[in-house]
C-alpha positions in Angstrom: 10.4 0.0 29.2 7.4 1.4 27.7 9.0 2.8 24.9 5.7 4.7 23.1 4.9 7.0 27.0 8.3 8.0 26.9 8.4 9.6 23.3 4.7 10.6 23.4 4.8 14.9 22.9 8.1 14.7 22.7 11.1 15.4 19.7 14.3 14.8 19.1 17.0 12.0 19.4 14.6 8.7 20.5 18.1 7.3 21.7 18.4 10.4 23.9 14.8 10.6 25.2 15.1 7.0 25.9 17.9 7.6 28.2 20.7 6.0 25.7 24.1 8.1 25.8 25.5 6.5 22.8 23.2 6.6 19.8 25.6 4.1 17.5 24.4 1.0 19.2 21.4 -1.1 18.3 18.4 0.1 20.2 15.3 -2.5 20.1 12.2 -1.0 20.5 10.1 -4.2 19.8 9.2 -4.7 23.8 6.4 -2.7 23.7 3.0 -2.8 22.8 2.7 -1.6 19.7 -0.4 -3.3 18.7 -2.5 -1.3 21.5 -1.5 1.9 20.7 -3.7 4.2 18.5 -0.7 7.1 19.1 1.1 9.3 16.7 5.2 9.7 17.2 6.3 13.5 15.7 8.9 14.6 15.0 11.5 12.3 16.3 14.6 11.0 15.0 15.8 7.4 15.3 19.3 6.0 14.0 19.8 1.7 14.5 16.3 1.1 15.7 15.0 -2.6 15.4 11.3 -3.4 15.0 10.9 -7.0 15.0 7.4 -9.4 14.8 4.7 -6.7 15.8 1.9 -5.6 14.5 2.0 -1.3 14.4 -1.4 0.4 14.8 1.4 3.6 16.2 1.5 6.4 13.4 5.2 8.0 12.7 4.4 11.7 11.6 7.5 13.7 10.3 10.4 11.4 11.7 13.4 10.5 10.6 14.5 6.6 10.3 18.5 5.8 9.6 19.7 2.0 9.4 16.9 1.0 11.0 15.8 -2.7 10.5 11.6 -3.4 10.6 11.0 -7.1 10.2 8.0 -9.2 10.3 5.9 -6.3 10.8 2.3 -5.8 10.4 0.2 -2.8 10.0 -3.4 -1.8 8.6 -3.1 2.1 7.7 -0.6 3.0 9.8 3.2 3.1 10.6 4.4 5.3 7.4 2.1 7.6 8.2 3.4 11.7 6.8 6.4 13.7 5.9 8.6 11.0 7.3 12.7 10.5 6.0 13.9 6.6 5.8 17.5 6.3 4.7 19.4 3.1 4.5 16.8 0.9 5.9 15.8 -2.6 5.6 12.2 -3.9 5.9 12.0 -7.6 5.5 8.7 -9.6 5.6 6.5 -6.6 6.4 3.0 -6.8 5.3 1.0 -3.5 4.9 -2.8 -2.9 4.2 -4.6 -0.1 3.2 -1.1 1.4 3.7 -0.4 5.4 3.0 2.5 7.3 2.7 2.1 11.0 1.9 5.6 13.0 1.3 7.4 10.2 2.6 11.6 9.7 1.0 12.9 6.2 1.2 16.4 6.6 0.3 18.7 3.6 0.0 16.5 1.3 1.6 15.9 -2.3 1.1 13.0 -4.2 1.0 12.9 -8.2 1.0 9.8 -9.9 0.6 7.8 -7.0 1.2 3.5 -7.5 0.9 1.4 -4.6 0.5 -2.4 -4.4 -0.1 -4.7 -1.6 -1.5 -1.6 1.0 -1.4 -2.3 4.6 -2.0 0.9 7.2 -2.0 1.0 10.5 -2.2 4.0 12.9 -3.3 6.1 9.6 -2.4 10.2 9.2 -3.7 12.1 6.2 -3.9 15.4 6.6 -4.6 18.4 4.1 -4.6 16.3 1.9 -2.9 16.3 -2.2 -3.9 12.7 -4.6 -3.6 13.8 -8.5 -3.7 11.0 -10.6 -4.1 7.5 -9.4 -2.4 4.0 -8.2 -3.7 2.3 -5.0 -4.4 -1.1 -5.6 -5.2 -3.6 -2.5 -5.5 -1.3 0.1 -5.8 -3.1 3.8 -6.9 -0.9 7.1 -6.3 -3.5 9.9 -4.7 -3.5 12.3 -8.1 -5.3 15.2 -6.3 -2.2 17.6 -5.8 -2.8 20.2 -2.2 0.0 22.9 -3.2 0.5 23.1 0.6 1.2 19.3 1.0 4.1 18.6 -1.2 7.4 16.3 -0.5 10.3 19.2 -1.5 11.8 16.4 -2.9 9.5 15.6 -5.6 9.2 19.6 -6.6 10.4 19.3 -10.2 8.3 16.3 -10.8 4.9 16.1 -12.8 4.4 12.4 -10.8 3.0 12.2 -7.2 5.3 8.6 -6.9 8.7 8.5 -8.3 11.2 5.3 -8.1 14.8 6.7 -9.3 18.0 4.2 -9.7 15.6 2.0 -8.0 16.1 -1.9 -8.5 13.2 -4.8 -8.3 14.1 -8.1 -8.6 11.1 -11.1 -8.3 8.7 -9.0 -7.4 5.1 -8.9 -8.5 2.6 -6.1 -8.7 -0.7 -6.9 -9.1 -4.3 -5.5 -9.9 -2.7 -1.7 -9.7 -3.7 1.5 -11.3 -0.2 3.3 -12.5 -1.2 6.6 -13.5 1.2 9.7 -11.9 4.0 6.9 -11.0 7.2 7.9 -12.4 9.9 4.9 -12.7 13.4 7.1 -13.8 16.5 5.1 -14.3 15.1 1.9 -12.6 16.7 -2.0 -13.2 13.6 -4.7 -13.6 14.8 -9.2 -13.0 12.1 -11.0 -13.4 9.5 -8.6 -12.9 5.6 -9.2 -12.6 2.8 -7.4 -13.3 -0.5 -8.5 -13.6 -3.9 -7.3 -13.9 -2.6 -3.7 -13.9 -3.9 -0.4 -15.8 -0.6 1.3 -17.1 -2.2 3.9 -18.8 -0.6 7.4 -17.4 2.5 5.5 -16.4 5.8 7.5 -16.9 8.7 5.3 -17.7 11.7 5.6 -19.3 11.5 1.9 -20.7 8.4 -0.6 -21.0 9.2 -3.0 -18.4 5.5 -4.7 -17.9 3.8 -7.4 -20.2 0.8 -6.4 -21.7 -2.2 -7.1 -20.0 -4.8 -9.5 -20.4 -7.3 -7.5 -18.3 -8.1 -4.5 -15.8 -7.9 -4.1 -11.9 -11.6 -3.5 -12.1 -12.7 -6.4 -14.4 -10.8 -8.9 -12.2 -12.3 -7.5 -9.2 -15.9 -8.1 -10.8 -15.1 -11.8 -11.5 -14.1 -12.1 -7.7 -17.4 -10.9 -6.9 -18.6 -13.4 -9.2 -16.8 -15.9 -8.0 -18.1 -14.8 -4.4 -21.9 -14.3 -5.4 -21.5 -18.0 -6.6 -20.4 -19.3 -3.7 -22.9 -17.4 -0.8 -25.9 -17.6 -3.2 -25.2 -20.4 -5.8 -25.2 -20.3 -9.6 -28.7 -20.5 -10.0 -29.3 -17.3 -7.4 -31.1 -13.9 -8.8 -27.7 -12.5 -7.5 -25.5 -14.3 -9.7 -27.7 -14.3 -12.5 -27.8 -10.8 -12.4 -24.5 -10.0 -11.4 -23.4 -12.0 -14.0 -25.4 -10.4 -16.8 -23.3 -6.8 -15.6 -20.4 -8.2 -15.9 -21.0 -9.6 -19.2 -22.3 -6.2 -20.6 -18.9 -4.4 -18.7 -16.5 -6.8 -20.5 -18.4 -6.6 -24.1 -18.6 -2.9 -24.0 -22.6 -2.4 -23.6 -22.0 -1.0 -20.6 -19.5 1.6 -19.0 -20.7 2.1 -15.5 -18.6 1.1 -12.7 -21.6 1.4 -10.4 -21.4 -2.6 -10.1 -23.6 -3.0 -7.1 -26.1 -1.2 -8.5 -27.7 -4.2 -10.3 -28.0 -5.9 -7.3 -30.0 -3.5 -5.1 -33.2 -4.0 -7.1 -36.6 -6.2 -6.9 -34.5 -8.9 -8.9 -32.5 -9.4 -5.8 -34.1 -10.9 -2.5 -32.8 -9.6 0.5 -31.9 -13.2 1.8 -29.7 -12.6 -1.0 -28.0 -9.7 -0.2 -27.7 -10.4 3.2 -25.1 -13.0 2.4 -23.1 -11.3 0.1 -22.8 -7.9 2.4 -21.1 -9.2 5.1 -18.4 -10.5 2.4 -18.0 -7.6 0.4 -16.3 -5.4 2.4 -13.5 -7.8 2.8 -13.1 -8.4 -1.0 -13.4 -4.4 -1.8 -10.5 -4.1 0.9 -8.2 -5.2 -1.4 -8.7 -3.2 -4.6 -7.8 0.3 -4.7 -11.2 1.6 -6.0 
C-alpha cells in the first residue's frame, strides 16, 4: 500500500481515503517509505494510527492526530510541521532535530523517552500531557509574534510555548534558552536542567537548579574542545580561540560574534580548513 500517493491532495478521514470502513481499528501506516518522501500531508484527520521505526522527512500541515502511537521515530525538521491537533497520543523513543512546531496543541499526550535537538516552537500548547524520562536539549521558543499566525488556543497568553497541568518526570533539558515559555500548573520528579538561560521564563514555581553557566558559554568550550582536537593546543586557532573565550567568560568582552577571531591573519587557512567542515555539526545542536 503506498500510503503517502493515496493521501497526497487530499483531506479528510485518512481511514476513509485509505479505503478502511471502520475507523476504530488500528491502522499501521509504517509500510511505507517515509524516509523518501519530501511531501506535505494537509488537512487530514487520523484516529489509531501507528508509526513505528522510520525516519519522517513527510511534513503533516493542519491535521489532526487522536490515539495515535509514533514510536522509534526519527525526523530532522519535519513531521510536526503547522497548525496540527494531537490528542491522547503516545510518542515513545522519538528523536527530533532541528524540530519545529508552530500553532501545534498536544493535548493529553504522552511522551516516554523522547530526544529532541536544537527545538524551536512557535505559538505551541501542551496541556495534560505527561514526559517520562527523555531529553530536550537546545530548546528556544520563536519570540517574533505574526498577528496572522497564532494557535487560537494560546490567545490569552503573553508566552509563544505554554505547558499547563503538564507532568515531567526524569527528564533533562539541556543548554536551552527559556524566554516566552510559560509552565502553568505543571508537576516536576526528578527534573534536570542544565546549562540553560531561564531569564524570561514564566513559572508559577522555580522548579530548575541554578545554573553554573549559559547555552552559549558551553557551546564555546565545545568549540574549544573541538579546535583542540583538529588543530592541537599549540594551534593559532586554539590560541586564539582560547583567548575569546577567556575575555567572554571574564566580562572584557560581550560579542557573540565568536568566529570572528578566527577569520584573521592569526589564523592559517590549513587551520580553518579543519575546523569548517566540523563546525556546522557542532552549531546544529545549539539553538543560536
Amino acid at each position: 500500500m503506498v500510503i503517502i500517493d493515496r493521501l497526497l491532495s487530499k483531506t479528510g478521514d485518512a481511514h476513509m481515503l485509505l479505503g478502511m470502513t471502520k475507523s476504530h481499528e488500528l491502522l499501521d501506516i509504517s509500510h511505507d517509505a517515509w524516509e523518501n518522501r519530501l511531501a506535505v500531508l494537509q488537512g487530514l484527520q487520523f484516529r489509531q494510527v501507528r508509526l513505528a521505526g522510520k525516519e519522517v522527512k513527510v511534513n503533516f500541515v493542519s491535521c489532526s492526530f487522536e490515539a495515535s502511537e509514533f514510536q522509534n521515530v526519527q525526523s530532522t525538521g519535519h513531521f510536526w510541521a503547522g497548525q496540527n491537533r494531537w490528542q491522547n497520543c503516545r510518542f515513545e523513543s522519538v528523536q527530533l532535530a532541528e524540530a519545529i512546531s508552530p500553532m501545534n496543541s498536544f493535548r493529553s499526550c504522552r511522551f516516554i523517552e523522547m530526544f529532541i535537538t536544537n527545538y524551536k516552537p512557535y505559538q505551541t500548547l501542551f496541556v495534560g500531557c505527561q514526559f517520562d524520562g527523555g531529553v530536550i536539549s537546545g530548546l528556544r521558543a520563536q519570540l517574533a509574534f505574526n498577528q496572522t499566525l497564532r494557535n487560537p488556543d494560546l490567545k490569552n497568553s503573553e508566552a509563544t510555548v505554554v505547558f499547563r497541568n503538564c507532568a515531567f518526570s526524569g527528564t533533562a533539558f539541556e543548554e536551552s534558552f527559556f524566554a516566552g515559555i510559560e509552565f502553568d500548573a505543571c508537576l516536576f520528579t526528578n527534573v534536570q536542567a542544565q546549562g540553560c538561560d531561564f531569564s524570561g521564563v514564566i513559572s508559577d514555581q522555580k522548579w530548575w537548579p541554578d545554573q553554573v553557566s549559559d547555552p552559549f558559554t558551553i557551546f564555546l568550550t565545545r568549540l574549544l574542545d573541538l579546535i583542540r582536537v583538529r588543530c592541537g593546543s599549540k594551534s593559532s586557532a586554539f590560541a586564539v580561540f582560547e583567548n575569546y573565550v577567556r575575555e567572554y567568560k571574564t566580562g572584557s568582552t560581550q560579542s557573540k560574534d565568536f568566529s570572528a577571531c578566527l577569520y584573521t591573519e592569526k589564523v592559517p587557512n590549513s587551520e580553518l580548513d579543519r575546523i569548517e567542515s566540523e563546525l556546522p555539526k557542532l552549531m546544529a545542536r545549539f539553538p543560536f
